[in-house]
C-alpha positions in Angstrom: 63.9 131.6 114.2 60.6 130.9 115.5 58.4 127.8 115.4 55.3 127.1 116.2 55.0 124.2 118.3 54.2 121.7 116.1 50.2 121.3 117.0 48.8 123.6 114.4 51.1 121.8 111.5 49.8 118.3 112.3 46.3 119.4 113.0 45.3 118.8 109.2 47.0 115.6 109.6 45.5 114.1 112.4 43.4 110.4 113.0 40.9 111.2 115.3 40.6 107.9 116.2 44.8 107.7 117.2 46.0 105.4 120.5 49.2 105.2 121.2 52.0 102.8 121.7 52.9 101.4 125.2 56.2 103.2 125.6 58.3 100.2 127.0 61.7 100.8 128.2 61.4 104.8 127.4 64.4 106.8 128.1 65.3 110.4 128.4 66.7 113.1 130.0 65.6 115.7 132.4 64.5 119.3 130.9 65.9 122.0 131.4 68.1 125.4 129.6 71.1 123.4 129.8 69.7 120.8 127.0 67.5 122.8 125.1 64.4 121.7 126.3 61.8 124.2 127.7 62.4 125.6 130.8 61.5 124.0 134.2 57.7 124.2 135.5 58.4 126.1 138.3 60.3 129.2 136.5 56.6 130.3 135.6 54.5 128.4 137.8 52.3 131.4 138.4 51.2 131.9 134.4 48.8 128.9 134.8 45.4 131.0 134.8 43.2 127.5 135.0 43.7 126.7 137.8 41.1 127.6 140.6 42.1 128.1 144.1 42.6 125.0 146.8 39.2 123.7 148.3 38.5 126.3 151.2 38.0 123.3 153.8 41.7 123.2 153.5 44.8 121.5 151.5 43.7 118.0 149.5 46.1 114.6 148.9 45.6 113.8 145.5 47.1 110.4 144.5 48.3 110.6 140.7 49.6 108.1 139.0 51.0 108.9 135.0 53.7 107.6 132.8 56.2 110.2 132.9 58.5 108.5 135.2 61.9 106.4 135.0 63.9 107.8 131.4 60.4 109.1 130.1 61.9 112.5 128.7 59.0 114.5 130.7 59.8 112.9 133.9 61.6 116.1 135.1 58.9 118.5 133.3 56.2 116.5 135.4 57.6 116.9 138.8 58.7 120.4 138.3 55.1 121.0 137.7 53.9 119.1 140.5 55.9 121.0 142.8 54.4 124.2 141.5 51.1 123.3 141.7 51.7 121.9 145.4 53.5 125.5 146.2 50.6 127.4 144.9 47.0 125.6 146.0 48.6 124.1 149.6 47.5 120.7 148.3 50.0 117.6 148.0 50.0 115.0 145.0 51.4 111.2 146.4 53.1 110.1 142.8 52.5 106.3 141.7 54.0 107.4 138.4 55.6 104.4 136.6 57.2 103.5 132.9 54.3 103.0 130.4 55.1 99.0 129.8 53.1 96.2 129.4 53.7 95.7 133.3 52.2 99.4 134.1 49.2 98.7 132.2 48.1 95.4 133.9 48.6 97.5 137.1 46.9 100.1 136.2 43.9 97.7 135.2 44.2 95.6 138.6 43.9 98.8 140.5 40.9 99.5 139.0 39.5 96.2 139.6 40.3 96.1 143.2 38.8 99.4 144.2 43.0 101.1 144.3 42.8 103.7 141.3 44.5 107.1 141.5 42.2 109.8 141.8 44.1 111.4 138.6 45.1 109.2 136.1 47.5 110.3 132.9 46.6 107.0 130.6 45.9 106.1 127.2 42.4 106.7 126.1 42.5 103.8 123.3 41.4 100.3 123.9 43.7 99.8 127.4 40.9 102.2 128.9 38.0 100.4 127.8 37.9 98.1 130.8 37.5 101.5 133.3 35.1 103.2 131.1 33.2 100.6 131.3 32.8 100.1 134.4 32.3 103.6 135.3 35.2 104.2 137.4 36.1 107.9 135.3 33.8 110.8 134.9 33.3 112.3 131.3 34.6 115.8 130.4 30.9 116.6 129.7 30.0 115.7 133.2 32.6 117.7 134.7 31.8 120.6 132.8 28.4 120.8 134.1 30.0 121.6 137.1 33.3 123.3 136.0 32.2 124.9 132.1 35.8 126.1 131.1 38.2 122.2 132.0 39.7 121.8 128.8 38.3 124.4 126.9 41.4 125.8 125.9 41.4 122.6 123.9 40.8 121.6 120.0 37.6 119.8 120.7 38.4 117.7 117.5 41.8 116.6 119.2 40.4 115.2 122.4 40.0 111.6 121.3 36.7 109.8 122.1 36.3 106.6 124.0 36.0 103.1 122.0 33.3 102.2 124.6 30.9 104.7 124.2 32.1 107.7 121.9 32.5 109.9 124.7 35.3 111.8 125.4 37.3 111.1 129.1 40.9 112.3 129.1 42.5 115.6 128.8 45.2 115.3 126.3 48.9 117.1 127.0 51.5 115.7 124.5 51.2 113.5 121.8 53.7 111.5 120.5 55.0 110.2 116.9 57.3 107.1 116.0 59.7 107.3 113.6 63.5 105.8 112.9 66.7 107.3 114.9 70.4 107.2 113.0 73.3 107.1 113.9 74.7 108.9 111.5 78.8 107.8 112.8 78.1 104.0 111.6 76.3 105.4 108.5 79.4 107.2 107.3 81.2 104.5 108.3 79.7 101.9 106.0 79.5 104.5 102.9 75.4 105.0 103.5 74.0 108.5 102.7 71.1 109.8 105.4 67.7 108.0 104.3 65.4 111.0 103.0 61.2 111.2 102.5 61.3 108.5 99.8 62.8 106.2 101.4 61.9 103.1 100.6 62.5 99.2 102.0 64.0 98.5 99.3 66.7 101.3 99.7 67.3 100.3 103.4 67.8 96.9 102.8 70.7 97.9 100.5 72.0 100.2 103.1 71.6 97.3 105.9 74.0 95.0 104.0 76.3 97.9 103.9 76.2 98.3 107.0 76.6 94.8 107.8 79.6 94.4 105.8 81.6 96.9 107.8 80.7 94.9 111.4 78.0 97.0 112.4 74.3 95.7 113.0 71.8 97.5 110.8 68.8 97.5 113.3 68.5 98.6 116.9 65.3 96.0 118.3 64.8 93.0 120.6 62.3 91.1 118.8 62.1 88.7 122.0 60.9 91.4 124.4 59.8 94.7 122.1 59.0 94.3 118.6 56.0 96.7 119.1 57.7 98.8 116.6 58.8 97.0 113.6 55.4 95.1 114.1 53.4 98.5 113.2 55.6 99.6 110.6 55.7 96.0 109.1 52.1 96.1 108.7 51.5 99.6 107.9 53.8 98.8 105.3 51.6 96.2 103.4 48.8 98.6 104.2 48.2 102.8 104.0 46.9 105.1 106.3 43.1 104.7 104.9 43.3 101.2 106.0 45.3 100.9 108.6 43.5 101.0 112.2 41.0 98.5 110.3 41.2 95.0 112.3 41.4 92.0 110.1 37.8 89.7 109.9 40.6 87.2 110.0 43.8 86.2 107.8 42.7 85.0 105.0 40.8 88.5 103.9 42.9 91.6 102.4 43.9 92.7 105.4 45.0 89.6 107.2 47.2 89.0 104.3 48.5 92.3 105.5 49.3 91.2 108.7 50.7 87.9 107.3 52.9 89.8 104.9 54.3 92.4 107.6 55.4 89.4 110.3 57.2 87.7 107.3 58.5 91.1 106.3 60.2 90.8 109.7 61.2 87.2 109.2 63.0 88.4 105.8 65.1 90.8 107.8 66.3 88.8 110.3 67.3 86.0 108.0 69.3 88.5 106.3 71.0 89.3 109.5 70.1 92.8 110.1 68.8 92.4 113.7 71.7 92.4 116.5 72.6 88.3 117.0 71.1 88.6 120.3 67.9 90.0 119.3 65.4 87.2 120.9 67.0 87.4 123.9 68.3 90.6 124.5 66.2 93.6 126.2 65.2 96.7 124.7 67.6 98.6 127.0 70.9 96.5 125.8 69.7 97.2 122.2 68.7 100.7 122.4 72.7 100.9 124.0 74.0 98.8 121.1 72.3 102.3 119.0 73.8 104.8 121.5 77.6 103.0 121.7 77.9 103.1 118.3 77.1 99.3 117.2 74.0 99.5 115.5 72.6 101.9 113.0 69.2 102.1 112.5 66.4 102.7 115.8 62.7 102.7 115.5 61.3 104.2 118.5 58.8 107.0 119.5 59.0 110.8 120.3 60.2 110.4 123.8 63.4 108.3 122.8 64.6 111.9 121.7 65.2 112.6 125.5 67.3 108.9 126.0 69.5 109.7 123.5 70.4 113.3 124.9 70.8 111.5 128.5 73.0 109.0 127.0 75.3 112.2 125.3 76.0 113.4 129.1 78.5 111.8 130.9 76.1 112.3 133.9 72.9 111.3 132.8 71.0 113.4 135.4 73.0 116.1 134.8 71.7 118.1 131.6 75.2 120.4 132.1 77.1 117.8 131.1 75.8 116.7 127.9 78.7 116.4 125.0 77.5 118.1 122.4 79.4 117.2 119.3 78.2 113.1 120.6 75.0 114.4 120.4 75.4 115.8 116.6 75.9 112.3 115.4 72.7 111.4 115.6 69.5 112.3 113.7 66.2 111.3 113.2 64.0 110.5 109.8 61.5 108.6 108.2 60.6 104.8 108.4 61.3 103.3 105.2 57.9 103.2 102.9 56.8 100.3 100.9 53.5 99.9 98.7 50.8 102.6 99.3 52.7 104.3 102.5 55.2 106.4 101.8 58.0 107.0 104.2 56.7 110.1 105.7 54.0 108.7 106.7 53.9 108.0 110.1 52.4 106.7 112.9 50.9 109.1 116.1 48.9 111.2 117.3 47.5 112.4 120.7 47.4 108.8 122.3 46.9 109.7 126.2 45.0 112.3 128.3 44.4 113.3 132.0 41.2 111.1 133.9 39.8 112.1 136.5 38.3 109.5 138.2 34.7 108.6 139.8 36.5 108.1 143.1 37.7 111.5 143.3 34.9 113.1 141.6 32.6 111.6 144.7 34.6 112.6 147.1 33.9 116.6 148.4 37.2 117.1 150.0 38.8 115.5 146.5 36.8 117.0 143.5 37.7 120.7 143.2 41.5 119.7 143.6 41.5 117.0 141.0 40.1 119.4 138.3 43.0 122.1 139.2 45.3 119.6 139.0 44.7 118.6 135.4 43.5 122.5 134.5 47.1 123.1 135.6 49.2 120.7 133.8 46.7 121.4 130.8 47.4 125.1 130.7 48.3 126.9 127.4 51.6 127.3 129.4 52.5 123.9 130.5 51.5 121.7 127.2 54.0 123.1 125.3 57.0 122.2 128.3 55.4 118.6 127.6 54.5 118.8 123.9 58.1 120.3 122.7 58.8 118.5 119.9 55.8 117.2 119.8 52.0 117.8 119.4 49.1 118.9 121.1 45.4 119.8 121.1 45.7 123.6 121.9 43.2 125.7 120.4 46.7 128.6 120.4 49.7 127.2 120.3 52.0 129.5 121.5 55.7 130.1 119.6 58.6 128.9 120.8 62.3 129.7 120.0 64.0 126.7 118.3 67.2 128.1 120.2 65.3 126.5 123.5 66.0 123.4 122.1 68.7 121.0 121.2 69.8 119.5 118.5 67.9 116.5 118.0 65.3 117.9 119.1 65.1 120.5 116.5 66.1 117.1 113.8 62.5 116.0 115.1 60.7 119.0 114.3 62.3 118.8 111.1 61.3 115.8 110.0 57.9 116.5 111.5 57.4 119.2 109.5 57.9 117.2 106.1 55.4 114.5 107.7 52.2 114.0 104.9 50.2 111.8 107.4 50.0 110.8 111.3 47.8 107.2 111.6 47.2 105.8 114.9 48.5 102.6 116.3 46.4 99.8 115.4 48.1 97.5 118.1 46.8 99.7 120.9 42.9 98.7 119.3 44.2 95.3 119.3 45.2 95.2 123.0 46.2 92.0 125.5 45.7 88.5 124.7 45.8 89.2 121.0 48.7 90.6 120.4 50.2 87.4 122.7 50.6 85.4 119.3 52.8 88.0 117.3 54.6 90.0 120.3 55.2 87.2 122.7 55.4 85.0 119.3 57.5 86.7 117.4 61.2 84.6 118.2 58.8 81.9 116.9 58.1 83.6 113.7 61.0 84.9 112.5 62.5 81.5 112.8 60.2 79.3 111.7 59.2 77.3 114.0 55.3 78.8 113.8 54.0 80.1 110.0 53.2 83.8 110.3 49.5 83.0 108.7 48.9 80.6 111.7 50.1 83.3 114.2 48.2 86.5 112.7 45.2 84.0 113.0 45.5 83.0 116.7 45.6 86.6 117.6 42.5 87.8 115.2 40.7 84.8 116.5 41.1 86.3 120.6 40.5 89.4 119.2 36.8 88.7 117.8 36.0 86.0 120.5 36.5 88.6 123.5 
């Protein structure tokens, strides 16, 4: 059977105005035949037809620093591609890849400020760019096409998201990304609880959580202490609905601070009904998302590129896709968030968060500019988004068909459930970026137990947020 990669389906869908989640603590295997993904880069490295030849005063360092490194489930994809591209223009790339944490971001932002930034950059073009637009350390797409008129025109032009700062548009987009919530469907059988459909509601999963309780399991997969990124969207988008969500609060007192108010205490409710892991203000998102994995906890909300952690952790080798156990693998699946109110379950948060910069150092250099533009031409080709995109999106103009049989089985779960999505809404945490989220993410051990009120919390961020 084919399938269209999933691009065209969610086209219709789509928030122009989407950011992405920082993707702390990602995981994932390599890709590869053996684990269904696409095949590697460098089995048809020659099909990229963007790419222009090497500068003829001789082979170019680029130094390119992105987020598909550590357990990222492109990791493998990316330096397949690298490799190709390095075999076929004579130039080199120096990687300064890292995992897309809070940690990576601040780096990111300090390289910038110290004169240190990559001459390619593979970042999110929501608010964690502003700081580098602004100060005109990136060149617009418009700017480089008066010198190159075809980068990224194999691209939706609707799909390439525009910069808070001044509404232009900066970064080539690849993949995007969706969140939604991983089972482990062993514990549910366990505990006598059917596989949460598309009207799933809160309601329904807290039934199923004290189930699941009961029979010595933990419901939910999170460490509140160090990432509730995820139950913090949903929470909110659940007292909320896609028209209204990317909206920032005037403050938390108004509609949509109560919002805010209501999804924090939302979380509160569920820990004091004991459906976190007892460790979940001190443990990390690694020991949780093994809790999920081992079989000790049910539930998992995470993004698109868990899909790849949960395949590595089927293998007994974990960089060894040949070894992945298949019928492990089975047990898992992957659906909808539970809805509440206006949002209904299937509606989801994501979108095409992140893109390809190129940046004002490299554009000014001579010896630099030519190879930076092949560079992202090449990993932006109509035949290398859809290595990165799999079960995914993207923002090509022709998405090309795929054979589900490329893929594996959760992989083909995912596009599954993506294809019974009815919305994709951006992540209003990435518009509501660094010291105000300090309050609720850094805050939220406090919250759930008490010891600050959720209303006094939502208001200490809002309050950074408009006095920035």
């Amino acid at each position: 059977m084919k399938k269209r990669i999933i691009a065209a389906m969610l086209t219709g869908a789509m928030v122009l105005s989407m950011t992405a989640c920082g993707k702390s603590g990602d995981t994932t295997s390599t890709a590869g035949a053996d684990n269904g993904a696409a095949p590697a880069a460098d089995e048809d490295a020659g099909q990229a037809e963007q790419a222009p030849a090497a500068d003829a005063a001789g082979a170019v360092e680029l130094v390119v620093t992105t987020t598909f490194a550590g357990e990222d489930s492109n990791a493998q994809n990316y330096k397949d591609a690298v490799k190709a591209w390095e075999a076929e223009t004579g130039n080199a790339v120096v990687d300064t890849s890292a995992t897309a944490d809070e940690t990576f971001k601040t780096r990111v932002a300090t390289d910038f400020e110290t004169g240190s930034e990559p001459d390619v950059l593979f970042f999110f073009n929501g608010a964690d760019s502003n700081s580098f637009i602004e100060a005109g350390k990136v060149v617009s797409i418009d700017e480089i096409r008066a010198e190159y008129p075809d980068y990224a025109s194999n691209m939706n032009e609707d799909l390439i998201t525009a910069s808070l700062v001044d509404n232009k548009k900066y970064a080539v987009p690849a993949n995007g990304y969706w969140e939604a919530m991983f089972v482990n469907t062993e514990i549910l059988e366990a505990a006598g609880v059917s596989m949460p459909g598309t009207d799933y509601t809160m309601d329904q999963f807290k039934a199923d959580c004290e189930k699941i309780k009961a029979a010595g399991y933990a419901p939910i997969a999170a460490a509140l202490g160090n990432i509730p990124h995820y139950w913090w969207e949903f929470a909110i988008f659940n007292n909320q609905s896609p028209a209204t969500h990317l909206e920032i609060p005037e403050n938390a007192g108004d509609e949509n601070g109560q919002a805010w108010v209501q999804g924090m205490n939302d979380i509160k409710e569920l820990y004091e009904l004991g459906y976190f892991p007892e460790n979940t203000l001190s443990a990390t998102d690694d020991e949780t998302f093994a809790m999920f994995t081992e079989g000790k906890a049910a539930f998992l909300i995470d993004g698109s590129w868990k899909v790849g952690g949960i395949v590595s952790a089927c293998q007994s080798d974990p960089n060894d896709p040949s070894t992945l156990d298949s019928a492990k693998l089975d047990k898992f699946d992957v659906t909808y968030v539970p809805g509440k109110g206006d949002r209904k379950a299937t509606d989801l948060i994501g979108g095409l968060s992140s893109g390809y910069f190129i940046t004002r150092k490299a554009w000014d250099d001579p010896a630099k500019r030519a190879a930076a533009v092949s560079f992202v031409e090449y990993l932006t080709s109509d035949e290398m988004v859809p290595k990165f995109a799999q079960h995914g999106a993207s923002a090509l103009k022709n998405a090309p068909e795929v054979d589900a049989s490329e893929f594996n089985v959760l992989q083909v779960k995912a596009m599954n459930m993506m294809a019974g999505t009815t919305s994709l809404t951006g992540a209003v945490q990435d518009l509501f970026a660094g010291d105000c989220r300090i309050s609720t993410f850094d805050g939220m051990p406090e919250i759930v137990t008490g010891r600050v009120a959720a209303e006094d919390a939502v208001a200490e961020g809002l309050d950074a947020y408009h006095n920035q």
